[in-house]
N, C-alpha and C positions, 0 to 999 in steps of 0.2 A: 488593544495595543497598536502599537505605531507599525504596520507593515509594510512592508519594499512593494514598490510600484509593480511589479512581475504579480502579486499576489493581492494584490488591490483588482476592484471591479469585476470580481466573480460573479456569476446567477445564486450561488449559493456558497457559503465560505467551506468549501468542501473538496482536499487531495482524496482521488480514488488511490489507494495503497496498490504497490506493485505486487503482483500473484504470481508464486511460481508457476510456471505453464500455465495458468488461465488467462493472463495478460497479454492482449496480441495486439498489434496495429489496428486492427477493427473494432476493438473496443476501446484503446486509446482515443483511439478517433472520434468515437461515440459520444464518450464521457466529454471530452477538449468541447466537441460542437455543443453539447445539450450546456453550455458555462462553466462546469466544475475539470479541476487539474486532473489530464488523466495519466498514468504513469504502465511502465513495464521493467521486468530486472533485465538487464542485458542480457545477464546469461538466458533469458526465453528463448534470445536468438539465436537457436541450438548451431553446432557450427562443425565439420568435417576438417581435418586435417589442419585445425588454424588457418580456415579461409576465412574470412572478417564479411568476407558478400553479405552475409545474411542479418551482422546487424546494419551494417551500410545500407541495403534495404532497407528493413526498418523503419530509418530514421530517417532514407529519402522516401519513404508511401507517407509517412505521417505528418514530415513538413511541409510536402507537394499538396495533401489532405487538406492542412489547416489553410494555407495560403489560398486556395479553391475557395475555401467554405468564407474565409475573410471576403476576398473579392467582391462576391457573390452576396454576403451579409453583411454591409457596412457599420451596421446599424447593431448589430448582434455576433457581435466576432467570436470566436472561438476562444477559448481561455488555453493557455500553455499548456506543452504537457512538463514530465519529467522522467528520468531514465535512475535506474535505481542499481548502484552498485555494489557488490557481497564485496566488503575489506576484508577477508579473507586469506591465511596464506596457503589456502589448498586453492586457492581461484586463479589459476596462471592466466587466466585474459586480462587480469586487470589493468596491467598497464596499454596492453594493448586497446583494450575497450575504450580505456580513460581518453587516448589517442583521437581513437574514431568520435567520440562526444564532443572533445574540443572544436574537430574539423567543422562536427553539421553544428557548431554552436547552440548545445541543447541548456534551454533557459534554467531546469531547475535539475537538482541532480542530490538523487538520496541514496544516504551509505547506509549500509548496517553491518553487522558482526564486523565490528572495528572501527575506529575515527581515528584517519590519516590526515596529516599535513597537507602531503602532495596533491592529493585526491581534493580538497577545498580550494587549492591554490590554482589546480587543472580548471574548476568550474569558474572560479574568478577569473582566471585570464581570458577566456571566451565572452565575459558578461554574465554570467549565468550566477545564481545565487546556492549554496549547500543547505541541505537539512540532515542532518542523522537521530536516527532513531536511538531511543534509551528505552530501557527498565527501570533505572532509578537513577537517585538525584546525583550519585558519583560518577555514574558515566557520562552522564549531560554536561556534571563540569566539566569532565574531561574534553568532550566535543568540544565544547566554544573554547577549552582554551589551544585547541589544535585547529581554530578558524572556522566552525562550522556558524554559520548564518543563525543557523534555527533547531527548534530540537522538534522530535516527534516521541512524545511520552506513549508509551505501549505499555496501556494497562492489563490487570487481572479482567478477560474474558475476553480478548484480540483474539484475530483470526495469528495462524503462523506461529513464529516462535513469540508465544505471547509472555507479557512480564507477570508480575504476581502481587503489586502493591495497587491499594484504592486508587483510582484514577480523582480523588479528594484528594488526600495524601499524597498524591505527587505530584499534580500538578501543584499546591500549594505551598510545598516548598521548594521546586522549579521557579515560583513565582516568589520568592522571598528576595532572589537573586539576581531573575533573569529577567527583562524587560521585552525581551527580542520575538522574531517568529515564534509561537510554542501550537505545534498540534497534538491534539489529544486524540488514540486508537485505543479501542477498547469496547466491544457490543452497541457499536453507533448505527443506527439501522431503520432511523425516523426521521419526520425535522425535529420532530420535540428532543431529540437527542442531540441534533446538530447545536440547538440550540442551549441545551443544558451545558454541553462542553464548554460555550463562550459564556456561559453565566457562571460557571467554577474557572475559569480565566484562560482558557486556550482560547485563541485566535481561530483557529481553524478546526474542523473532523477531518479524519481521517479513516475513511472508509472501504473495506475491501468486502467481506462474504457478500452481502448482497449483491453485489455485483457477478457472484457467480454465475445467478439463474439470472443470466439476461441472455438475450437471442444473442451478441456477439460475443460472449465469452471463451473462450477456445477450452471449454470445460464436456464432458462426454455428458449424455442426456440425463441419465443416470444420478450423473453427481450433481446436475442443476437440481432434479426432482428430490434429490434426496436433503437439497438447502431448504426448498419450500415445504416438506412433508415433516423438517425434525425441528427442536426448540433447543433451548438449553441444557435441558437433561440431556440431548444425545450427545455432548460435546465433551470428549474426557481429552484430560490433561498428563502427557507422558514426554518422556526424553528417550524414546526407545528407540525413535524412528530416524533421527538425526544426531542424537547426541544430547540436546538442548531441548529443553520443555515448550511445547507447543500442544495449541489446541486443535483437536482434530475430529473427523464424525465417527461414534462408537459404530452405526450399521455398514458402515465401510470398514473398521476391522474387524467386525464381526464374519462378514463378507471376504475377507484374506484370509481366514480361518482362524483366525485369534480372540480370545477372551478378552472383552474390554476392561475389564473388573482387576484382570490378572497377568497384566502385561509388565515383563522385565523390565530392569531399569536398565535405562542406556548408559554408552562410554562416549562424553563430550571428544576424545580426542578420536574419533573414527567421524568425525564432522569433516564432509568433504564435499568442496564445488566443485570440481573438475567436469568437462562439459562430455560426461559420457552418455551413452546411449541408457547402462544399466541402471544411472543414478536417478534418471527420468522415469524409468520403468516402475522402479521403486515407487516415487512418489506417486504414480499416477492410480496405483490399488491403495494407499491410503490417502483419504481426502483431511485435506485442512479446512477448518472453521471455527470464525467467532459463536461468541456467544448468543449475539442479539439478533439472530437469524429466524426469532418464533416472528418477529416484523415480516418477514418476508412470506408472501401467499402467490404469488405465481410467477415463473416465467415470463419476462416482458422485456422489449425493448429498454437499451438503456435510457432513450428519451424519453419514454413512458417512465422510470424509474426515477429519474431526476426531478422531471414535472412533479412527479407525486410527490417529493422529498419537498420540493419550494415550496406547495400548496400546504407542506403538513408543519414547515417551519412559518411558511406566515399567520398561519393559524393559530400557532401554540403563541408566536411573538404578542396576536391580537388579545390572549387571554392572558400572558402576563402582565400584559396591559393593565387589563380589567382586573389583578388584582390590587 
């Protein structure tokens, strides 16, 4: 499909998806240099008293970062990142955040729980193009008809709050409608994956657990080891932990002392962003992950992780070739 110039001439048509706390400026930076879109949620920028320093930060290491690596590579530039924001009404930064994105004029900018007006209109008026995420084909209309650019279908086995419909079934009827950006999430963890997404008709992957176990993920040893040692089976699906059904690692709550088999159902309305100390804590004993994490065998650079992904998508390309 027809894509806006910002998301044209990637190494590989691939958004790293924003992680809560595993996403930092160092692997932003990783992902932008090795050619694929790297992202983080605002709120990572953990923050004290409503001081904003810290995504200000941020967003001046990562533009200082790509503008170095451009200079320096004329030849091989760096690909955008993007900043990802909770529409939320427990997330009191937002308008402020929204603020700070428009200032460093951050090119690409992805919503989720929620598609707001103001929020596409903030990233327009900078230049910058919107994407929001869906589970299904109602909310997606809902997006583009509140201005969003693009959609990002979040199938059955995403890392996070994952959705629950065939990523067949929904991008094809996404696509009965939509003509625009469409990225497809959902146990993407190959090139032969990357590549499947654009042959069932998303434009783009969108990809986050494997990116856990790389050298810059701001993720504990532990929880990178535990992406490379487990498959699908370890990945159960609960609303316990947030409210909203998300994929997560059974040896991580097995490890907070809880039964993965036999865990209460959540209350969607105790869903809350608020940038505290205990909400981090929380998340940081139980781990989020996709599905399609048995791909992943070790701990590696993100440039080594990329490299690998183009070698395994041009390879799968040369065999659809051949059939």
């Amino acid at each position: 499909m027809s894509l806006p110039p910002i998301l044209q001439g990637l190494r590989l048509p691939v958004v790293a998806s924003p992680m809560f706390i595993v996403s930092n400026p160092a692997l932003v930076i990783a992902q932008c240099k090795a050619g694929i879109v790297g992202s983080f949620p605002a709120l990572n920028a953990r923050e004290k008293d409503g001081d904003p320093v810290q995504l200000e930060a941020w967003l001046k290491e990562i533009t200082e970062a790509l503008d170095r690596h451009n200079q320096d590579n004329p030849d091989s530039p760096a690909a955008p990142y993007a900043v990802n924001q909770i529409v939320h009404r427990s997330n009191a930064r937002l308008e402020r955040d929204l603020e700070i994105c428009h200032r460093w004029k951050v090119p690409i900018w992805i919503t989720s729980l929620g598609a707001r007006v103001e929020v596409n209109e903030a990233a327009h008026a900078c230049g910058g193009i919107a994407l929001h995420d869906i589970i299904n084909n109602t909310f997606a209309r809902k997006a583009i008809d509140k201005g969003a650019d693009g959609l990002i279908a979040v199938a059955a086995g995403a890392g996070g709050h994952a959705g629950t419909q065939s990523p067949f079934a929904l991008v094809q009827e996404i696509r009965e409608w939509f003509d625009g950006p469409l990225l497809l999430s959902g146990s993407i963890a190959s090139g032969r994956a990357i590549l499947a997404a654009q042959a069932m008709g998303a434009d783009l992957a969108y990809i986050g657990s494997p990116f856990i176990a790389t050298a810059e993920a701001n993720a504990q040893a532990d929880y990178k080891q535990m992406i490379v040692d487990s498959g699908a089976e370890d990945i159960v699906n609960s609303d316990l932990f947030t409210g909203v059904h998300g994929n997560y690692l059974a040896p991580s709550i097995r490890n907070a002392g809880m039964d993965p088999a036999a865990l209460a159902k959540g209350d969607v309305t105790t869903m809350n962003f608020d940038d505290s100390a205990s909400k981090a804590k929380a998340w940081s004993t139980i781990w989020g992950s996709g599905q399609g994490i048995g791909a992943v065998k070790a701990i590696e650079p993100t440039a080594d992780m990329v490299a690998r992904l183009a070698r395994d998508y041009k390879a799968a390309k040369a065999d659809m070739h051949a059939l």
